[in-house]
N, C-alpha and C positions, 0 to 999 in steps of 0.2 A: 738575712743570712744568719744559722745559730752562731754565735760565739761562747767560748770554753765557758763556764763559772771562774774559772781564776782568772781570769783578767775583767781586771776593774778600772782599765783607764787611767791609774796613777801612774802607769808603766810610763808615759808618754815623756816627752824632752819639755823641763821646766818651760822653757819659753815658750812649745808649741800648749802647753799647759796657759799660759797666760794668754796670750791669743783668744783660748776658747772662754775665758772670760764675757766676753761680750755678749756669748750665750745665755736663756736660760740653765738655771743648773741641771736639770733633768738632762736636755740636748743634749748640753757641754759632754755630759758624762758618757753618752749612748756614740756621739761624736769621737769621742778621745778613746773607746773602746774596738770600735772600728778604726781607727787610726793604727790602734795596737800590731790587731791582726792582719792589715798592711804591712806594718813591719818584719811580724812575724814571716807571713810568706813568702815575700816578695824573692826569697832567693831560690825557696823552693819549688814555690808552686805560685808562680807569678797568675796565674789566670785565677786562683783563688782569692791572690790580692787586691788585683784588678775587680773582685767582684764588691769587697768589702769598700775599696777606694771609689765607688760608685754610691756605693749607698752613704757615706762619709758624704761624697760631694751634694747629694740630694738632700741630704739636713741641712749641710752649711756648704753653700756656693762662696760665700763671702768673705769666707776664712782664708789667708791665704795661705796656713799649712798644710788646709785640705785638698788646696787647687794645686800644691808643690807634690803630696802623696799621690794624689792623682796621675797627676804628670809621668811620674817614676813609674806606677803601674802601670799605666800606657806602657812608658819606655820600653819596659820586662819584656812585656808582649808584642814588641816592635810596632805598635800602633803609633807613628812617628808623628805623625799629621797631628791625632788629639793628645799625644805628646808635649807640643812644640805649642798648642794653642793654650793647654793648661800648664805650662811652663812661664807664657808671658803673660796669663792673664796675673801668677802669682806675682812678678818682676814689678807689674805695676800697683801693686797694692804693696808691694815693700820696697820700690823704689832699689832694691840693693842689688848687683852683678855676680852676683852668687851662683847660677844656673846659667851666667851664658855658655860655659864649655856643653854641657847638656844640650843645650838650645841648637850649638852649631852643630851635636854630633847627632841630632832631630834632621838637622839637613842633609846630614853624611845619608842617615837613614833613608829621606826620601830621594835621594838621587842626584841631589843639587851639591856638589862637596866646592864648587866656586864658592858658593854662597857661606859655605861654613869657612874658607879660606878667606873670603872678606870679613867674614866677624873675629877671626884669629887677626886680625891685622886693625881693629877697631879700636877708641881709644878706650872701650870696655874693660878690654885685658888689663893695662896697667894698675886697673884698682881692684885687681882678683885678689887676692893673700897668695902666698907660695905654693900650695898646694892648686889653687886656681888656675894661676899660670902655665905649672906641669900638665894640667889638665887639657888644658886649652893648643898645648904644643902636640898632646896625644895627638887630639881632633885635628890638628893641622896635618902633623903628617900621615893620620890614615886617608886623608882629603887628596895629597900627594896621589898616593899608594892608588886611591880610587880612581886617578885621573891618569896611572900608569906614569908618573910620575916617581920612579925608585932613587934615584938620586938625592932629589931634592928633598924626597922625608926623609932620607938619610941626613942629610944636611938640617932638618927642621929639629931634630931630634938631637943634634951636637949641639950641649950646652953645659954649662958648669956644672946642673943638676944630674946630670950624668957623667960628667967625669966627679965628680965628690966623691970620698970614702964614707963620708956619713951616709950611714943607712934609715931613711924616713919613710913615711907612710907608703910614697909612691915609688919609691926607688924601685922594688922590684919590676913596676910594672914597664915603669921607662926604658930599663936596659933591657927588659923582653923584648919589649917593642925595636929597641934599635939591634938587637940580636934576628930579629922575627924581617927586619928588614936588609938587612945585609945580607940574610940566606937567601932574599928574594931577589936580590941582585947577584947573585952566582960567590960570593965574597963569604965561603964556607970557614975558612977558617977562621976569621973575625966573626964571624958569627958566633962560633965552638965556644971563642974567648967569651963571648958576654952574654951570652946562654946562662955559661958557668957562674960567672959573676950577678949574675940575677938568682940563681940557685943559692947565692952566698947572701942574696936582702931577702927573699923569700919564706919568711920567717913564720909562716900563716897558713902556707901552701897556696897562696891568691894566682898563682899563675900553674901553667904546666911544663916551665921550663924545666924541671929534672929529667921530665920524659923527651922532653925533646934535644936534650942535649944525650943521653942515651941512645937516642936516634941517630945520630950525628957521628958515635964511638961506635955505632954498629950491635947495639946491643940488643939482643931481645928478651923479649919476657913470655914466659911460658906462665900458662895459666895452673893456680894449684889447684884447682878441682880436676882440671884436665889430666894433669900428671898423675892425680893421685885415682882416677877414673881408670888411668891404662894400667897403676900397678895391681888395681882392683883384677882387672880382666885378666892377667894376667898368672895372679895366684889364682882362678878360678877355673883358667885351662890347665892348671898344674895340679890343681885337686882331683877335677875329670881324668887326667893323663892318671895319675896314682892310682885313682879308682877304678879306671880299667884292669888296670895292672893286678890289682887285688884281687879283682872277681874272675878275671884268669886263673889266680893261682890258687882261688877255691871250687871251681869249674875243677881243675886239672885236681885237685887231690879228692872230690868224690868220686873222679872217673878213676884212679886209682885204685879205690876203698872197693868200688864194685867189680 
C-alpha cells in the first residue's frame, strides 16, 4: 500500500520505537512507517488502517506493537474475533493488563457480555492504572445494558470517578454513559442532569452529548444550507412575480402608444 513521502516512521511512540529495534534497520523503518499510517486512519478511515495494520503485521508478527495496532484496526472494523486474537497474542509477549478492557469489550462485540462481565470481575482489573479501571467499569456496564440488565449498569457505573469534580481524560465519557443509561431506564430527568454535566468535561467534543441533551430541552436544529436554500427560492419567485409585473406594464404602454 503507497504511504505519503512525509512520513518517515519517527512519527511513532519512543517505546514502540524501541521495540522495532530488534529489526533489521531497513524493516524497522518500512515497519514503523506503516505503523504511522495506522494511526493516522484509524479514526477516519478505519478499513484503510486496517489495510496498512496488515501489511505491518506481515513484516513483523513478533512485534508486539504491531500485534496491539492490529488489534485496534480489527477493533475499528468490528472484526472482534481477529481483534480479541491479536490482542492476546500482544498480552503475552508483554506480559502487561493493559488491553484487558479492549479484550472484554472483543466479547461485548461477539455476543458473549458474561464473559466480558467475568473479566471485569478478574483479578486483572486491579493492576489497570486509573484510567484502566474506568475503562473496564464502561465494558461492565455496557455488558449489563446487553444482557438488558438497566439497573445494574446504572449501579456499575456509580463510583467516586463519577461523582468527582475533577475533570480527567475519561470523565466525559463516563457521565455519558451513566446519562445514556438512565434515559434508557425511563429516569429522564437525571439523565437532562448529566447529559449536562458531561457537556461541562467534554472539552474535545469526544461524545455527542450537547446534541443529546438538546434533544432532551426539545430543541431542534434546522439545517443552514436548507434555510438558506428556501430564502434562495424564495427571492427567485419574487423576481418572477416583479417581472411579470413589469412586462405588463410595457405590453400595456405600447398598446397605448399605437
Amino acid at each position: 500500500m503507497p504511504i505519503p513521502e512525509d512520513v518517515t516512521g519517527d512519527e511513532i511512540d519512543k517505546d514502540v520505537r524501541q521495540e522495532l529495534l530488534s529489526l533489521p534497520k531497513t524493516l524497522a523503518e518500512d515497519v514503523a512507517r506503516n505503523l504511522v499510517m495506522v494511526a493516522r486512519l484509524i479514526d477516519e478511515d478505519p478499513e484503510g488502517a486496517y489495510g496498512y495494520s496488515r501489511v505491518a503485521l506481515r513484516l513483523a508478527s513478533r512485534v508486539a506493537a504491531v500485534r496491539e495496532a492490529a488489534g485496534f484496526a480489527a477493533y475499528a472494523n468490528q472484526k472482534y474475533s481477529e481483534a480479541l486474537a491479536e490482542f492476546r497474542a500482544a498480552r503475552r509477549m508483554t506480559g502487561t493488563v493493559e488491553l484487558w478492557p479492549v479484550m472484554a469489550d472483543c466479547e461485548r462485540g461477539l455476543g458473549r457480555p458474561e464473559k466480558a462481565l467475568d473479566m471485569a470481575g478478574a483479578p486483572e482489573v486491579h493492576k489497570l492504572d486509573k484510567a484502566g479501571q474506568v475503562e473496564m467499569r464502561l465494558v461492565a456496564a455496557g455488558a449489563r445494558r446487553d444482557m438488558d440488565q438497566l439497573d445494574a449498569a446504572i449501579v456499575t457505573l456509580q463510583s467516586p470517578e463519577l461523582a468527582s469534580n475533577s475533570v480527567q481524560p475519561w470523565t466525559a465519557r463516563l457521565r455519558y454513559a451513566y446519562a445514556d443509561a438512565l434515559l434508557a431506564a425511563g429516569r429522564d430527568g437525571e439523565a437532562r442532569e448529566w447529559f449536562a454535566k458531561a457537556v461541562e468535561a467534554d472539552r474535545d467534543g469526544s461524545t455527542d452529548a450537547s446534541d443529546r441533551l438538546a434533544e432532551l430541552d426539545g430543541v431542534e436544529f434546522v439545517d443552514a444550507l436548507d434555510e438558506s436554500d428556501g430564502e434562495a427560492a424564495k427571492a427567485s419567485e419574487s423576481e418572477e412575480n416583479h417581472g411579470g409585473e413589469d412586462g405588463d406594464e410595457i405590453a400595456d404602454e405600447a398598446a397605448d402608444k399605437d
